[in-house]
C-alpha positions as a printed NumPy array, in Angstrom:
array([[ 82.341, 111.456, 117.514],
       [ 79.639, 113.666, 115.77 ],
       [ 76.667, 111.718, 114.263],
       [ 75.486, 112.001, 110.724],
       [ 73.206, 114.255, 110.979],
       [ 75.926, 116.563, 112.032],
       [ 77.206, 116.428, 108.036],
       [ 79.683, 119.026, 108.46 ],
       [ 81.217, 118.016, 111.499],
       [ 81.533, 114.725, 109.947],
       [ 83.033, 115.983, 106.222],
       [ 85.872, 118.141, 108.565],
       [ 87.082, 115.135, 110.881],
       [ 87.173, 112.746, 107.787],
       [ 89.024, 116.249, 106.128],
       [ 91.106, 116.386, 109.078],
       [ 92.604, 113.085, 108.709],
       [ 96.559, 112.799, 107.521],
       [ 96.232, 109.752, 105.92 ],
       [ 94.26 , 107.559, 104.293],
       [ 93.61 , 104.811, 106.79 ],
       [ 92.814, 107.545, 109.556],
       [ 90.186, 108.756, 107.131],
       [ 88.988, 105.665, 106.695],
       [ 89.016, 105.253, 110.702],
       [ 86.733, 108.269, 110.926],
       [ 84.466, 107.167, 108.222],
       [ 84.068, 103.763, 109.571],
       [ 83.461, 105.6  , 113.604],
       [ 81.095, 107.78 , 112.181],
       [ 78.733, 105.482, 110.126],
       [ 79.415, 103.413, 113.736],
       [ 77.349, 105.866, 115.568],
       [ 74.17 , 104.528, 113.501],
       [ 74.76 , 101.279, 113.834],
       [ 76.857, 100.59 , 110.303],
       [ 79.671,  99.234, 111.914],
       [ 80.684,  97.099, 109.55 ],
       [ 82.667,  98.903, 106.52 ],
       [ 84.199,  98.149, 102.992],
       [ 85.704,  99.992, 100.453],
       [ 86.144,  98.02 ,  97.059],
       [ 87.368,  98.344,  93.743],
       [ 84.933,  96.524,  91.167],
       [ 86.908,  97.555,  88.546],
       [ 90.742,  97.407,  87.769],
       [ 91.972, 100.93 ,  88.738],
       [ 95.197, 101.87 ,  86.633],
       [ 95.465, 105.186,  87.691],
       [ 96.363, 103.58 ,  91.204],
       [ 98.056, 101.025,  89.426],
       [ 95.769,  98.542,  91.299],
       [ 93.631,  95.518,  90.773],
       [ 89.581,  94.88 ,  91.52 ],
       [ 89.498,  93.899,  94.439],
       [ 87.234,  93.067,  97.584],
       [ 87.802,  95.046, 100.413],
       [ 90.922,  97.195,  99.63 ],
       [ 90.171,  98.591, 102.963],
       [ 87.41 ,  96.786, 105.484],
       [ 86.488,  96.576, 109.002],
       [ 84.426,  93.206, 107.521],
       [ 85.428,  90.308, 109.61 ],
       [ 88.872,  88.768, 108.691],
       [ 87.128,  85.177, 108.666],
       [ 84.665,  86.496, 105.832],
       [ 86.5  ,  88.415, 104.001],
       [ 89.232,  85.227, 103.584],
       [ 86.271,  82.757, 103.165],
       [ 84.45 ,  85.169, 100.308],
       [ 88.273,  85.6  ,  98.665],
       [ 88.938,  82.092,  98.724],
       [ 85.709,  81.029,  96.998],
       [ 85.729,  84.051,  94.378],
       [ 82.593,  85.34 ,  95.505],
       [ 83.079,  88.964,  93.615],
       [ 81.953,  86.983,  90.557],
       [ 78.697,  85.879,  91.786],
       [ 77.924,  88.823,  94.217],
       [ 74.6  ,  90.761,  93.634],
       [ 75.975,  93.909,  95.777],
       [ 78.926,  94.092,  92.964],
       [ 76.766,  93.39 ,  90.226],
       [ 74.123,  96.087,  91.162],
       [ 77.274,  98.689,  92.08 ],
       [ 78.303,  98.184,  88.372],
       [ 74.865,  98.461,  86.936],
       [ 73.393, 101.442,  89.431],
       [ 74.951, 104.85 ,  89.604],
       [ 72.656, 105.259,  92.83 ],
       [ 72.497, 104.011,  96.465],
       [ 70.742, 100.951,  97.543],
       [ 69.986,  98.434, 100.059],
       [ 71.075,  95.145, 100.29 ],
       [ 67.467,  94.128, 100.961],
       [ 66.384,  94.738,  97.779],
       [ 68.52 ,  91.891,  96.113],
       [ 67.692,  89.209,  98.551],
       [ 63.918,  89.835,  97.736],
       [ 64.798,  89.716,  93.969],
       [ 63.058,  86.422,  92.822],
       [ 65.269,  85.735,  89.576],
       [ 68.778,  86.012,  92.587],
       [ 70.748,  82.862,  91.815],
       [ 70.929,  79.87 ,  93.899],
       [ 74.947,  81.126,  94.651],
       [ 74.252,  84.62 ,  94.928],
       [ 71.231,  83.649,  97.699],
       [ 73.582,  81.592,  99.708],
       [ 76.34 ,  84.648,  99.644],
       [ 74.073,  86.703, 101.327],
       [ 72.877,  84.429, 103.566],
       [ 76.446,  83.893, 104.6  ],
       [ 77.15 ,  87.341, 104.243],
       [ 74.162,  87.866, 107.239],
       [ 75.693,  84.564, 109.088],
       [ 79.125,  86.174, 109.313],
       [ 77.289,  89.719, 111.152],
       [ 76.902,  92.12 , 107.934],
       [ 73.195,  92.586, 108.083],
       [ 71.051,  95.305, 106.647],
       [ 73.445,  96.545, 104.826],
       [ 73.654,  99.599, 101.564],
       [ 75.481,  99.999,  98.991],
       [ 76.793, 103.242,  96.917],
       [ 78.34 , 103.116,  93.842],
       [ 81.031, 105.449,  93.207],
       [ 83.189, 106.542,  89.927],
       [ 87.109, 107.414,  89.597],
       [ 88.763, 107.597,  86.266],
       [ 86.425, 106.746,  83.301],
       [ 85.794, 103.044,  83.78 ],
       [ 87.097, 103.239,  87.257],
       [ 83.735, 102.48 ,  89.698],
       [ 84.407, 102.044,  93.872],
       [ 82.268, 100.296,  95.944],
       [ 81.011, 101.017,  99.294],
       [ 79.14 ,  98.821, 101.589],
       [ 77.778,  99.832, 105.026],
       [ 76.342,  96.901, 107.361],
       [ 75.186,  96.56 , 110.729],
       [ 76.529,  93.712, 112.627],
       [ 73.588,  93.196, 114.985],
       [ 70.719,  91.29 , 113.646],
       [ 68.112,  94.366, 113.812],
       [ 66.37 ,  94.771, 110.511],
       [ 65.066,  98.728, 110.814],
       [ 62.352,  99.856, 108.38 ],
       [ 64.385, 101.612, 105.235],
       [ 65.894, 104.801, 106.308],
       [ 65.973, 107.157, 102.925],
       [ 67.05 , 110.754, 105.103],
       [ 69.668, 108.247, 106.32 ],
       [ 70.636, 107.236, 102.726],
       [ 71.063, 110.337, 101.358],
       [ 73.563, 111.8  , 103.783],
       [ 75.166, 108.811, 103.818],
       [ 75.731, 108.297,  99.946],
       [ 76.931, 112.156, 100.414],
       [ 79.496, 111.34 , 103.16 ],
       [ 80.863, 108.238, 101.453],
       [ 81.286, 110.309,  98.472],
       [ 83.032, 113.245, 100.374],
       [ 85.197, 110.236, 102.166],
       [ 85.79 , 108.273,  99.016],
       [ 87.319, 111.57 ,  96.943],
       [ 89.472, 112.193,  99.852],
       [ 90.649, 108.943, 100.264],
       [ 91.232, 108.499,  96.903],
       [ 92.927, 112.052,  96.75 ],
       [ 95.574, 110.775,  99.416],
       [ 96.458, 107.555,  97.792],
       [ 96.93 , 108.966,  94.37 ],
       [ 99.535, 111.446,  96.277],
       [101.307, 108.364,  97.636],
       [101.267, 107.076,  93.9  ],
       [102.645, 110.909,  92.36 ],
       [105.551, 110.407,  95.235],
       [106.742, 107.225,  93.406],
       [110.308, 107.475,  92.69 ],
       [111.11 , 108.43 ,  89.172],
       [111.583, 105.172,  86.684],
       [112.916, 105.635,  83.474],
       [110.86 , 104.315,  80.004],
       [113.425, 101.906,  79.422],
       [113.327, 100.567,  82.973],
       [109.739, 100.454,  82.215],
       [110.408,  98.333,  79.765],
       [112.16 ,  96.462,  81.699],
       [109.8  ,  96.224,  84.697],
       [107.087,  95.476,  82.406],
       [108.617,  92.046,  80.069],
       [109.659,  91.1  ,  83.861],
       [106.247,  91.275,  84.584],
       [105.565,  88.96 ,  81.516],
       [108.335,  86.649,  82.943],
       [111.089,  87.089,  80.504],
       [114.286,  86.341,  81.3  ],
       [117.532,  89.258,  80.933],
       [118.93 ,  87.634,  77.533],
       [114.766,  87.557,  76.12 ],
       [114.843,  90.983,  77.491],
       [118.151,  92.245,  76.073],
       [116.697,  90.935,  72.443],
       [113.183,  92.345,  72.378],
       [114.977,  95.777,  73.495],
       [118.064,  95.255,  71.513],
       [119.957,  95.923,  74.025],
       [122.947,  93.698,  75.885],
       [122.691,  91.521,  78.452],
       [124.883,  93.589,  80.635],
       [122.139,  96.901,  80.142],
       [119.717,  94.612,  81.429],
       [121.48 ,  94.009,  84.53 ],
       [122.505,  97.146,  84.531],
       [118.787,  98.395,  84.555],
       [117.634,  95.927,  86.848],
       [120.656,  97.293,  89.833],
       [119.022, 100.821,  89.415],
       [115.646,  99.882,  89.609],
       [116.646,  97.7  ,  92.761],
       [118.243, 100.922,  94.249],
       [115.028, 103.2  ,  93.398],
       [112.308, 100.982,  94.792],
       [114.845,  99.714,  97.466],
       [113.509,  96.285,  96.452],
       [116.111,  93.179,  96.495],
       [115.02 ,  91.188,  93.59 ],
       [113.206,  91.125,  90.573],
       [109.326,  89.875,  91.931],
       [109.533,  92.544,  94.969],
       [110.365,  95.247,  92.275],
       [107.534,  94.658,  90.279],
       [105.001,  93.759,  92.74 ],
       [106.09 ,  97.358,  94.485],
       [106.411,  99.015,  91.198],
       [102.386,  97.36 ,  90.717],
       [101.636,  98.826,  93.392],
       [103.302, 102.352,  93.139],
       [101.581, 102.778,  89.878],
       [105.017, 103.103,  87.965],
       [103.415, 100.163,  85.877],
       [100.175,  99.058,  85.276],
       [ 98.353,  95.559,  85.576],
       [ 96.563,  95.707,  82.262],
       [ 99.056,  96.946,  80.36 ],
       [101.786,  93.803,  81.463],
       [100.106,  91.9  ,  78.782],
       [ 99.113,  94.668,  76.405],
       [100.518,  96.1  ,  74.424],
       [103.737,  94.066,  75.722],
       [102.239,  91.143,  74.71 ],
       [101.803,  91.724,  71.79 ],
       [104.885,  93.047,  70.522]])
């Protein structure tokens, strides 16, 4: 596995990679080799053009145990790394917060935790998609060594998350593009099923019968080879042939 220092070895494996999670395997083995062994790649901000959520860790090599235990307690809300990854547009270590006097009580103990669980000395890079898209990437180590701050280190490593995050990115948007094709009107469809309407609400917002909204529903069933109407829309979610924010606008509205 080359080292970082060996930048373009390391930006043609992660190129070589056929998917997404292999390139994510190569990022993770190559920050590895420095003692980062503890990756995650996060979306701080809802992401439409993947037709996906914020969300902690949307691929991690964090421990399971944490990453449930910060989920279940809805620590993105009160975590300084997230914060700072919205606010800075440049690299940082995780250091820096826990020495920030005015931290809160909550954000002290997540880091703490964070450290308890084995994701120590650990730096951040903040990373944008789509205008108000930003990615998050944190690096730890999960040994307890706290090494003076490495800034030859940071810099190629804020370049090869970069280099790994547009060609991660790159691969899932193709999965998205190969979507199968959904007409408006299933759309439609898709989307007041997302608001939880029933077929006859359905049929009268649309003006359409009862019967086209079955009708609809059979085809959209068939394209997403889903069997019933929650699978179809959590797939279609997640296919990007509808989008989170827009379920309740401008649907809502109307």
């Amino acid at each position: 596995m080359p080292h970082i220092n060996e930048l373009e070895l390391c930006i043609e494996l992660i190129n070589s990679a056929k998917t997404p999670e292999e390139a994510f395997s190569y990022f993770c083995a190559i920050l590895a080799e420095s003692g980062y062994d503890r990756i995650t790649y996060s979306l701080v901000t809802d992401h439409p053009s993947l037709g996906l959520p914020k969300q902690h860790g949307l691929v991690t090599s964090y421990p399971e145990d944490w990453m449930s235990y910060y989920n279940d307690h809805n620590y993105i809300s009160v975590d300084p790394v997230v914060q700072k990854v919205l606010t800075s547009k440049t690299p940082f270590f995780w250091g820096d917060l826990v020495a920030d006097p005015n931290l809160s009580p909550k954000s002290k103990l997540l880091m703490n935790q964070a450290a308890e669980s084995g994701l120590n000395s650990g730096i951040a890079f903040s990373l944008q998609g789509e205008p108000g898209e930003v990615v998050g990437i944190g690096i730890a180590r999960n040994d307890s060594y706290q090494e003076p701050k490495d800034y030859d280190f940071l810099a190629k490593a804020y370049l090869l998350a970069t280099y790994f995050h547009e060609t991660y990115r790159a691969m899932v948007m193709k999965k998205v593009n190969n979507a199968p094709f959904v007409t408006n009107r299933e759309k439609d469809v898709l989307y007041w099923g997302a608001e939880g309407k029933t077929d006859p609400e359905i049929a009268i917002i649309l003006g359409i019968t009862v019967n086209t909204i079955r009708f609809h529903w059979k085809s959209i069933f068939s394209k997403l080879n889903a069997r019933g109407r929650s699978y179809a829309i959590t797939k279609s979610i997640r296919l990007g042939i509808i989008v989170p924010e827009l379920v309740q606008s401008p649907y809502r509205s109307r």
